[in-house]
Structure formats: C-alpha cells, structure tokens
MDTraj code that builds the backbone (N, CA, C; nanometers):
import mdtraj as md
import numpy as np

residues = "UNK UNK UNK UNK UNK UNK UNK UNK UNK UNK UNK UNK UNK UNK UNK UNK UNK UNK UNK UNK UNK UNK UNK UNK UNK UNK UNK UNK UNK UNK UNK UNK UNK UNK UNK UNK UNK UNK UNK UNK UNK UNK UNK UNK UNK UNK UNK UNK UNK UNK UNK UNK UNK UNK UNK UNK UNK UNK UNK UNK UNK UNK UNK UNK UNK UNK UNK UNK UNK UNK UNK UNK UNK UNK UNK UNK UNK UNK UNK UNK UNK UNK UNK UNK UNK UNK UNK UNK UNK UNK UNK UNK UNK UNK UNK UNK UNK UNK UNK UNK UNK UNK UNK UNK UNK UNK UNK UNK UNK UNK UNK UNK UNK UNK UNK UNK UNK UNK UNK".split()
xyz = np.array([
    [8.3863, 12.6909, 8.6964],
    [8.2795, 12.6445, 8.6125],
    [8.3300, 12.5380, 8.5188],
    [8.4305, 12.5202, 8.4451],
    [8.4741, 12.4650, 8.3818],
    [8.6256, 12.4412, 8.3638],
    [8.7408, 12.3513, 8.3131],
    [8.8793, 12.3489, 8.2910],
    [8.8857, 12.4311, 8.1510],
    [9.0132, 12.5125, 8.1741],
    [9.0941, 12.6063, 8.0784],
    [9.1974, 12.5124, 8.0066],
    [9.1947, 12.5726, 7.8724],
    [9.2750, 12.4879, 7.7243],
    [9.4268, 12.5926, 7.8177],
    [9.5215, 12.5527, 7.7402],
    [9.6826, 12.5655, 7.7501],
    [9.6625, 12.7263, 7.6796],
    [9.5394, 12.7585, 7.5878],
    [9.5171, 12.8948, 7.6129],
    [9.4767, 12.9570, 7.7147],
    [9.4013, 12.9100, 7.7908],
    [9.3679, 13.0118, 7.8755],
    [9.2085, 13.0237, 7.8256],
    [9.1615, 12.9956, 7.7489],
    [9.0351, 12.9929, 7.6853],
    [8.9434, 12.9156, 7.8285],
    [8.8358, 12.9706, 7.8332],
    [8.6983, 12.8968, 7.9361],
    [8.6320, 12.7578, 7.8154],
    [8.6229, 12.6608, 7.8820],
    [8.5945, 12.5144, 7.8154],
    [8.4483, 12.5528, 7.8958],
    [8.3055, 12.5691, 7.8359],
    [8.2277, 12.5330, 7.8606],
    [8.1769, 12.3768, 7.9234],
    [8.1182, 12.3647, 8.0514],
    [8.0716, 12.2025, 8.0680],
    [8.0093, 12.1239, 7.9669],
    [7.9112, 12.1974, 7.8895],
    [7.8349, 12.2096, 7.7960],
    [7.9450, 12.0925, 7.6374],
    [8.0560, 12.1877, 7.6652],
    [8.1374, 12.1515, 7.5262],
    [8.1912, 12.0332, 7.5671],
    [8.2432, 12.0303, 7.6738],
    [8.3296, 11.8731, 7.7497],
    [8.2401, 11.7624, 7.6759],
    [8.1190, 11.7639, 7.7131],
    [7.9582, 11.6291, 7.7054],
    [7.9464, 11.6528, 7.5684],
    [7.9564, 11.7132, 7.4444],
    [7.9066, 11.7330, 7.3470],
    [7.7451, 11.7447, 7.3061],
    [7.7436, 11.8396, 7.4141],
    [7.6267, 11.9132, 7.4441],
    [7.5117, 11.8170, 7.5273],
    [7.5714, 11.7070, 7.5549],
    [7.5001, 11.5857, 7.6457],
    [7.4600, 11.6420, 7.8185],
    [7.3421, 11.6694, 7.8431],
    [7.3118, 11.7078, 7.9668],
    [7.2937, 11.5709, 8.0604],
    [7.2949, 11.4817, 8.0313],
    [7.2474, 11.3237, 8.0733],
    [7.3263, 11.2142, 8.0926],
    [7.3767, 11.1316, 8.1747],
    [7.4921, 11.0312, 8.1592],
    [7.3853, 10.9165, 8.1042],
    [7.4495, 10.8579, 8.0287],
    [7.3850, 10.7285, 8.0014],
    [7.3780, 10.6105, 8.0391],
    [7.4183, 10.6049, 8.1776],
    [7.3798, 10.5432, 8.2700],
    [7.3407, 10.5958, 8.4084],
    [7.3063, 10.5487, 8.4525],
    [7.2388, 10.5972, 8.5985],
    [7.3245, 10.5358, 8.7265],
    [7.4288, 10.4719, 8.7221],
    [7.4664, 10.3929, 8.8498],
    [7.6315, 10.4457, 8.8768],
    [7.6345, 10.5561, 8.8352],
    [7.7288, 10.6793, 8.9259],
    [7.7079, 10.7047, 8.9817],
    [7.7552, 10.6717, 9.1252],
    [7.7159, 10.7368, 9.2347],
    [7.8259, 10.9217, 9.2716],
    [7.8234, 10.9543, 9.3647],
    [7.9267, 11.0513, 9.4173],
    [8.0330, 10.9405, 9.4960],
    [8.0375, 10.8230, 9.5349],
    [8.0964, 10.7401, 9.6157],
    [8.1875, 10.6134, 9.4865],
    [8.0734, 10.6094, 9.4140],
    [8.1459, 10.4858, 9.3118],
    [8.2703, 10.5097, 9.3104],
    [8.3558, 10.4039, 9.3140],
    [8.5123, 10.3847, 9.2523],
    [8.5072, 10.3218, 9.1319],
    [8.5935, 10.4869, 9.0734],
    [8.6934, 10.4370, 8.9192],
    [8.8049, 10.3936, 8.9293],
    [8.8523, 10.3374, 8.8110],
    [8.9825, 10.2886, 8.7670],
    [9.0129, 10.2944, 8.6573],
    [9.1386, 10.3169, 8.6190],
    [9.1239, 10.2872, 8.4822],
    [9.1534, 10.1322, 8.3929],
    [9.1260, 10.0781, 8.3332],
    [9.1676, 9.9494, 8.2788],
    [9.2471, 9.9537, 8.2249],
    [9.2900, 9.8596, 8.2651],
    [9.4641, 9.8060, 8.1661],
    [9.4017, 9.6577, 8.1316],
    [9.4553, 9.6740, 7.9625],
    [9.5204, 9.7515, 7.8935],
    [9.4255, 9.8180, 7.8286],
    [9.4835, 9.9384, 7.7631],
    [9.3957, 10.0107, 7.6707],
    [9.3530, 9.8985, 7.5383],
    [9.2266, 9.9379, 7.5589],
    [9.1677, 9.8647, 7.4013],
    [9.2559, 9.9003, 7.2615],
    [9.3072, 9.7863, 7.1891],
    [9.3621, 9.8442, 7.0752],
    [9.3031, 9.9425, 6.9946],
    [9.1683, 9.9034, 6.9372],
    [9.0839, 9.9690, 6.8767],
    [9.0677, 10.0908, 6.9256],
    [9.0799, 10.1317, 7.0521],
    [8.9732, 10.2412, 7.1048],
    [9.0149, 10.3944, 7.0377],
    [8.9096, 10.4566, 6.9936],
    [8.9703, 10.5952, 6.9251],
    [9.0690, 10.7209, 7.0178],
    [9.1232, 10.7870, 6.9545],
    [9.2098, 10.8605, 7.0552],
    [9.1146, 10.9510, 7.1235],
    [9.1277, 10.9628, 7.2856],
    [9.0655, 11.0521, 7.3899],
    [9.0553, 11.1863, 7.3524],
    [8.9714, 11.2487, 7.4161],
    [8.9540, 11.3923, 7.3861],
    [9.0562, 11.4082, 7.5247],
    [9.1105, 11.5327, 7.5708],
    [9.1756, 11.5693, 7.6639],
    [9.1441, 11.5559, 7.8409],
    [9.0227, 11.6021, 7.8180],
    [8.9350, 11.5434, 7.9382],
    [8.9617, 11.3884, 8.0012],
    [8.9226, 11.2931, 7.9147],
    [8.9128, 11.1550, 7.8951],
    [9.0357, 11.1292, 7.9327],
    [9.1728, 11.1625, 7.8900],
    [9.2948, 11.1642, 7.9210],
    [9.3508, 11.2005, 8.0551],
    [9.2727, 11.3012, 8.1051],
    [9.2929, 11.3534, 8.2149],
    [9.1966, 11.2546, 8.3118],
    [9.1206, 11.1852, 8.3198],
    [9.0743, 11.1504, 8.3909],
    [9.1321, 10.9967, 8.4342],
    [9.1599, 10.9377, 8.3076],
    [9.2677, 10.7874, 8.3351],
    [9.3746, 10.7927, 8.4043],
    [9.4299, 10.9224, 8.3863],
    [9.5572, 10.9562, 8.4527],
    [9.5181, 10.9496, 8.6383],
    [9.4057, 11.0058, 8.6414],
    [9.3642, 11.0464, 8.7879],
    [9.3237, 10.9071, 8.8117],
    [9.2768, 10.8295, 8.7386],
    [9.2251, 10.7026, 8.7557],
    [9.3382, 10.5633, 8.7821],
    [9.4664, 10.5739, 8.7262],
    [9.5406, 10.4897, 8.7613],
    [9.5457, 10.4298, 8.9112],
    [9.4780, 10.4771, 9.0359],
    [9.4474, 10.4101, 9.1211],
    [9.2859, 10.4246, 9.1882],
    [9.2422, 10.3819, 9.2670],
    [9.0907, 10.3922, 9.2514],
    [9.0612, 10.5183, 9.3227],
    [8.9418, 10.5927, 9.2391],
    [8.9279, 10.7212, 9.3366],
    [8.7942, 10.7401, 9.3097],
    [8.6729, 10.7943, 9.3844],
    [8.5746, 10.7959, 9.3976],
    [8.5696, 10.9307, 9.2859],
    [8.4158, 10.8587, 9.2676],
    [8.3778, 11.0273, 9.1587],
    [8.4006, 11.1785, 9.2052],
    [8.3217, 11.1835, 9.3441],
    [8.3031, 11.3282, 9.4518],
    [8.4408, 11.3953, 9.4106],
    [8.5709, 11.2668, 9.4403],
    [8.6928, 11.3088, 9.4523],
    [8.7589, 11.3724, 9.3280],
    [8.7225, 11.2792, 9.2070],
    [8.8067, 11.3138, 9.0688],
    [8.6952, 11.4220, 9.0219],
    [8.5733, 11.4818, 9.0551],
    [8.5168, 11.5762, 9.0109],
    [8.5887, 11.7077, 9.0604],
    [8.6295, 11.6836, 9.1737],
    [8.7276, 11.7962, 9.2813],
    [8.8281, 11.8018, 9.2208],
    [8.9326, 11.7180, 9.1709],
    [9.0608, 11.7360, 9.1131],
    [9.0335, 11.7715, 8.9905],
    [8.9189, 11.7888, 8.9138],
    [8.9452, 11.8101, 8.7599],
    [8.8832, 11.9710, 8.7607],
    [8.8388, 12.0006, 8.8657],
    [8.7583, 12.1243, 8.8674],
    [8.6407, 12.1582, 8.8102],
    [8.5431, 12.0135, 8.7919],
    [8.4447, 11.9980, 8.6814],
    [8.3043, 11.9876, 8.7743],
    [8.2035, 12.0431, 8.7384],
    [8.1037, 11.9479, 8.8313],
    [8.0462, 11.8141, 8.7910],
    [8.0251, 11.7322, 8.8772],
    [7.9803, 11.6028, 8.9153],
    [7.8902, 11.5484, 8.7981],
    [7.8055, 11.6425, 8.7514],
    [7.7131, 11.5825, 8.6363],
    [7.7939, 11.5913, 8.5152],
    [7.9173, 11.6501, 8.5017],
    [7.9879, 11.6261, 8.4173],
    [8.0800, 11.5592, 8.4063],
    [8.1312, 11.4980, 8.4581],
    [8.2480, 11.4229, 8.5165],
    [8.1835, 11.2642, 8.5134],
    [8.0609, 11.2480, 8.5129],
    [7.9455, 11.1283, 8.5022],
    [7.9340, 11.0855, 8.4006],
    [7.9120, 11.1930, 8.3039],
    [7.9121, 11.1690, 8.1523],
    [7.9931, 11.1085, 8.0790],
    [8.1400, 11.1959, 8.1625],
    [8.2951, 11.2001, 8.0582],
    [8.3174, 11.0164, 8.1462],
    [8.2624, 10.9801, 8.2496],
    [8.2754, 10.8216, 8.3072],
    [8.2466, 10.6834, 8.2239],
    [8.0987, 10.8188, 8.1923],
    [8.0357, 10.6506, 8.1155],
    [8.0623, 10.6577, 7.9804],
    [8.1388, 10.7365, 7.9394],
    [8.1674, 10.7521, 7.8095],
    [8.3414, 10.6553, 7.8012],
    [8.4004, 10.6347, 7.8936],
    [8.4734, 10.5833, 7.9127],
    [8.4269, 10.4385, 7.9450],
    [8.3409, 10.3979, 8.0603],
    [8.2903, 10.3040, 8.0893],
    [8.2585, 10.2191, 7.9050],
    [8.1984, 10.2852, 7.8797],
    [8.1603, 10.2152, 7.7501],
    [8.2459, 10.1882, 7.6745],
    [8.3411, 10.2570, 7.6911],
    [8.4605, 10.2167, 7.6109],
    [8.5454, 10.0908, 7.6144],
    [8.5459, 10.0538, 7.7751],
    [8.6013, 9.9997, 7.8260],
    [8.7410, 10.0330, 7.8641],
    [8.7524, 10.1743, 7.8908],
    [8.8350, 10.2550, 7.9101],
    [8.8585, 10.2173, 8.0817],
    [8.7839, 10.2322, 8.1917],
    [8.7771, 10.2480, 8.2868],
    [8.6947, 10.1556, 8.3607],
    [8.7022, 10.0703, 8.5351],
    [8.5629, 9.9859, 8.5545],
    [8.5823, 10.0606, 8.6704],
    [8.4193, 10.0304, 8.7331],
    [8.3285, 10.1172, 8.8009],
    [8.3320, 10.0315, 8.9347],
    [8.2925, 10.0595, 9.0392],
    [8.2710, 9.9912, 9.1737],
    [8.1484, 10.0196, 9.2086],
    [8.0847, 10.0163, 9.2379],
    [7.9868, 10.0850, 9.3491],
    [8.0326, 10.0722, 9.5202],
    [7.9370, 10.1485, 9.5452],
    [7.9731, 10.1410, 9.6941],
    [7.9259, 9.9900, 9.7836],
    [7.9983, 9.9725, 9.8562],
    [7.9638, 9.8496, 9.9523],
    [7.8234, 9.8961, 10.0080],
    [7.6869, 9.7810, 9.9832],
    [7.5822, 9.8104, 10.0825],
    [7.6491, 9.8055, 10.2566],
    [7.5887, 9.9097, 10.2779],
    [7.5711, 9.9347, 10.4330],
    [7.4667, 9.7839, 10.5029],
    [7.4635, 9.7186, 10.5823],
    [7.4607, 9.6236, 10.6202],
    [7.3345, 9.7160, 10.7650],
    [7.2666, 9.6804, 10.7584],
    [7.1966, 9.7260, 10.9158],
    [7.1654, 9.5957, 10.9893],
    [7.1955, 9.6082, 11.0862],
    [7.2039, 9.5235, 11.2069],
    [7.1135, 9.5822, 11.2910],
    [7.0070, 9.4821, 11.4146],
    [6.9272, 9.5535, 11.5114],
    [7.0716, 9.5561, 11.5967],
    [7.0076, 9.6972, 11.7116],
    [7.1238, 9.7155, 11.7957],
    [7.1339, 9.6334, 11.9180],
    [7.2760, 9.6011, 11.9389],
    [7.2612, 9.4801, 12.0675],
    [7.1998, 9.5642, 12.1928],
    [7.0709, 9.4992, 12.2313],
    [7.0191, 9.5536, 12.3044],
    [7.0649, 9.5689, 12.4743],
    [7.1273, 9.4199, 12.4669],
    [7.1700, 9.4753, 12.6415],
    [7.3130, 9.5140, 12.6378],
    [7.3746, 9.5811, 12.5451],
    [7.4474, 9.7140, 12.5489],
    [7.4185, 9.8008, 12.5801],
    [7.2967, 9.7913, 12.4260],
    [7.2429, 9.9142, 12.4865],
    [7.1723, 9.9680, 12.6400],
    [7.0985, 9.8540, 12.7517],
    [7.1253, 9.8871, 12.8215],
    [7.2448, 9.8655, 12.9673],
    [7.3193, 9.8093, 12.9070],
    [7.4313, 9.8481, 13.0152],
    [7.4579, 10.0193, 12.9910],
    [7.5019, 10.0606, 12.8922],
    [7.5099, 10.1948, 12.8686],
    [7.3651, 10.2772, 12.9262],
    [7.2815, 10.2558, 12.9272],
    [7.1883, 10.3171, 12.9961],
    [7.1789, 10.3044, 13.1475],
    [7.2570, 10.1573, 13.1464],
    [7.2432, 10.1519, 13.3554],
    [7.3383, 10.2584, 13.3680],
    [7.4299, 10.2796, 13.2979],
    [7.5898, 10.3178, 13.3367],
    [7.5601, 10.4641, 13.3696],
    [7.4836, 10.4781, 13.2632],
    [7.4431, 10.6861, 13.2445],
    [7.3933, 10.7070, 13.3808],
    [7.2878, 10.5993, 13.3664],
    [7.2035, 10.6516, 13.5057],
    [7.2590, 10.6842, 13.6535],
    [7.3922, 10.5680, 13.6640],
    [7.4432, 10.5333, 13.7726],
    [7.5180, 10.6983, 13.7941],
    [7.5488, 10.7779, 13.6721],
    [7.6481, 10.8830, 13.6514],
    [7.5628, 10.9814, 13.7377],
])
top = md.Topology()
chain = top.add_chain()
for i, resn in enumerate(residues, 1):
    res = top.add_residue(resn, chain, resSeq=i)
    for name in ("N", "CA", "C"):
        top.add_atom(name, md.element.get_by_symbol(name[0]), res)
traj = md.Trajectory(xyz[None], top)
C-alpha cells in the first residue's frame, strides 16, 4: 500500500501527496519517460524523501508504470510526487511516441492470403 520510514512505520499514500488526491497535471501517462534534470536548481527547497527517491531512480529514463513498481507506490501517487517535481524543474517528462497508423499493404496482404489458401 505504501513505502515504510527506516522505522518500520506504514507511510500512508495519502501522507506522501499531502493529502493531494489529484496530479496537477494531466499528461502522465503509465508510458511517459522521466528523468531527472541536471543540474539541480540552486534555489530548489530540500526534497521530502520520496522526491529523493525518485531522482535517484530517475538518473536514467524510466517510464512511470516502471518507477511506480520500484518505489512500491501506486501510479496515482507516484503522478503527483512527478509533477511536483516537474514543477520544480526537478525532473523532464517525455511522452510517448504517437503510434503512426498506416493502411495495410494490401497486396501483401493478399499474397499471404494466396499463400494460406494454396496451404
């Protein structure tokens, strides 16, 4: 359900978001690629532990689905703790490559249909 403190204590999802049920952005996918940015913003305030843990996982690009799996968090939380970074300029985002649809080459398609038939 949630990551355990160095006590052993249960971290509510709830407590991670600061009680935020909502990412504040919408263009997380389960596919998007993170990263983390270099360099860290001078300014930027010090991370909560989470946030820390996630740059670390982020030093090369890894899809959300994936770093929600390694942190043991679910997905709507792991979205939050993103764009909370995103905004920071902690981390940049990818989206996924559009899928491209093409009509199918048709006299493939039927050579493969003479071929079946011939079978």
């Amino acid at each position: 359900m949630g990551g355990g403190d160095s006590a052993g204590r249960l971290v509510r999802p709830f407590a991670l978001t600061g009680g935020r049920t909502r990412p504040s952005r919408a263009d997380f996918t389960l596919i998007t690629t993170v990263t983390a940015a270099d360099p860290q913003p001078e300014a930027a305030p010090r991370p909560q532990p989470e946030h820390t843990r996630i740059l670390r996982l982020c030093a090369e690009p890894v899809a959300v689905a994936e770093l929600a799996a390694r942190l043991d968090l679910p997905v709507s939380v792991v979205v939050i703790l993103l764009c909370d970074l995103l905004e920071a300029g902690r981390i940049t985002a990818r989206p996924p490559h559009p899928v491209t649809r093409t009509t199918p080459d048709l006299d493939l398609l039927q050579k493969v249909r003479d071929g079946l038939g011939r079978l």
